[in-house]
C-alpha positions in Angstrom: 0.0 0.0 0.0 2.8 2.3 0.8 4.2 2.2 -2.8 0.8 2.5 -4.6 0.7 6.3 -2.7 3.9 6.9 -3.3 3.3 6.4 -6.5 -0.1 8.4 -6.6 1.2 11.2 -4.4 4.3 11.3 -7.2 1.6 11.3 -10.3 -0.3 14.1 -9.2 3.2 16.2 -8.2 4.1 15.4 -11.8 1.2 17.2 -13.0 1.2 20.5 -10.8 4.9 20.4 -11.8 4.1 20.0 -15.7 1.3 22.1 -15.2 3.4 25.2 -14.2 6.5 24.1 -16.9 4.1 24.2 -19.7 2.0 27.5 -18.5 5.1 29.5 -17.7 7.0 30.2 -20.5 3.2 30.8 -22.6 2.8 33.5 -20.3 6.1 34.5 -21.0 5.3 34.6 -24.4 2.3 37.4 -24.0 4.6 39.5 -21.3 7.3 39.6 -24.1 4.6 41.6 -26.3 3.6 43.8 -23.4 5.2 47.3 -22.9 7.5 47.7 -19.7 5.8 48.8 -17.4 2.3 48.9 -17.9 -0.4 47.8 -15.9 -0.7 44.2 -18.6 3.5 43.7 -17.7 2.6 44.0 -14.1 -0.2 41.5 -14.1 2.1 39.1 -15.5 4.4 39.6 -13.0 2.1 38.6 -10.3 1.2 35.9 -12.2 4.9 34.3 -13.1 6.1 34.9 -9.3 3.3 32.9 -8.1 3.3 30.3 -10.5 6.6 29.4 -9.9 6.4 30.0 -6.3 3.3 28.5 -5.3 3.0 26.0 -7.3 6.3 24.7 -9.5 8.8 24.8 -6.9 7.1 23.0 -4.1 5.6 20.8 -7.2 9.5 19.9 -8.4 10.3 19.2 -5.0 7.5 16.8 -4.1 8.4 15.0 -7.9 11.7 14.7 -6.3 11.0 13.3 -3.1 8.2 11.5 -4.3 10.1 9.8 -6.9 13.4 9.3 -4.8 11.1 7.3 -2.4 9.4 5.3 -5.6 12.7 4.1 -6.4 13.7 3.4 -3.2 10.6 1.6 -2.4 10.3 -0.6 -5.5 14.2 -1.1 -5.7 14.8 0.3 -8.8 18.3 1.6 -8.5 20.0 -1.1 -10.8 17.1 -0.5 -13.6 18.2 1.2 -16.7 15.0 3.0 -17.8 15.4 4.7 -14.2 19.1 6.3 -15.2 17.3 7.5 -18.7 14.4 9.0 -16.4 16.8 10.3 -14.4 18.4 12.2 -16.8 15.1 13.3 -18.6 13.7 14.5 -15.1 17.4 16.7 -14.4 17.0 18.2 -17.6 13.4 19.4 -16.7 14.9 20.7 -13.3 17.3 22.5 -15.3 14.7 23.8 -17.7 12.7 24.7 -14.4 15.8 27.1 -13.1 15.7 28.3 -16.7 12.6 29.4 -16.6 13.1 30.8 -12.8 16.0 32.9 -14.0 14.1 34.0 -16.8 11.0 34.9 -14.5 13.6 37.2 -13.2 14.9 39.2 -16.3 10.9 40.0 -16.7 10.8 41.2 -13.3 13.2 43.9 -13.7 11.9 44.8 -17.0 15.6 43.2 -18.1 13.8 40.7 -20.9 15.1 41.0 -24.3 14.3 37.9 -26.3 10.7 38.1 -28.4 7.7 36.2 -27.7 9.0 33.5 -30.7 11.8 32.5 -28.2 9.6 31.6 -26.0 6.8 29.7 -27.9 9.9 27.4 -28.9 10.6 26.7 -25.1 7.3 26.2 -24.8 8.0 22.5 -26.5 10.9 21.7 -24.3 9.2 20.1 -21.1 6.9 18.3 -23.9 9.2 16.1 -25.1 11.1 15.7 -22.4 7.5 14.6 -20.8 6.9 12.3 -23.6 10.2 10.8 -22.9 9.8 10.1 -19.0 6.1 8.7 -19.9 7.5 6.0 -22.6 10.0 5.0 -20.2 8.1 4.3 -17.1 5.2 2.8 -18.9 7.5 0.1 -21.0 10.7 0.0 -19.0 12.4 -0.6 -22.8 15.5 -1.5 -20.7 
């Protein structure tokens, strides 16, 4: 029983977390197109500082620990399609402090990429999602 809510409590982290890396950088794409400081560019700041602060980082941080525990639990340390996971799910986190750092620059009116940037970023955590799903579901190795 204690793996099986592992494993829930981990699914639904997942999908906070994804939630928040696939909404993120779309608001980042509308902010881009605002003008500095008006009352739209504001709005989005609320809206990216709580995102990622309410809702992604204690997300990625629950995936983590949720996961972590899955792995201990089902001893899965020696499986392959864990390291590949592995590596999918650190890209994400690195993507995530991307994002965080980016979240930033907008902040302090310091963004200088256009909204295209960031409707190509948008795709990132999307196929790194697609990834982590093939690999849990058939364990290819």
């Amino acid at each position: 029983m204690l793996y099986e809510s592992l494993k829930a409590l981990h699914i639904i982290a997942v999908i906070a977390w994804m939630a928040g890396l696939l909404y993120l950088p779309r608001l980042f794409v509308y902010h881009a197109n605002t003008e500095k400081g008006s009352p739209q560019s504001e709005t989005f700041k609320v809206m990216e500082r709580r995102l990622l602060r309410g809702i992604m980082n204690p997300a990625m941080i629950l995936v983590w620990i949720f996961g972590l525990s899955l792995a201990w639990q089902g001893d899965w340390w020696h499986a392959h399609w864990l390291h590949a996971k592995l590596a999918l799910v650190l890209v994400l986190t690195g993507v995530h402090h991307v994002y965080g750092r980016w979240r930033k620059d907008f902040e302090a009116d310091r963004n200088v990429k256009p909204a295209r940037f960031y409707r190509w970023w948008n795709e990132v955590p999307t196929v790194m999602m697609i990834g982590i799903v093939f690999l849990v579901v058939l364990k290819p190795f």
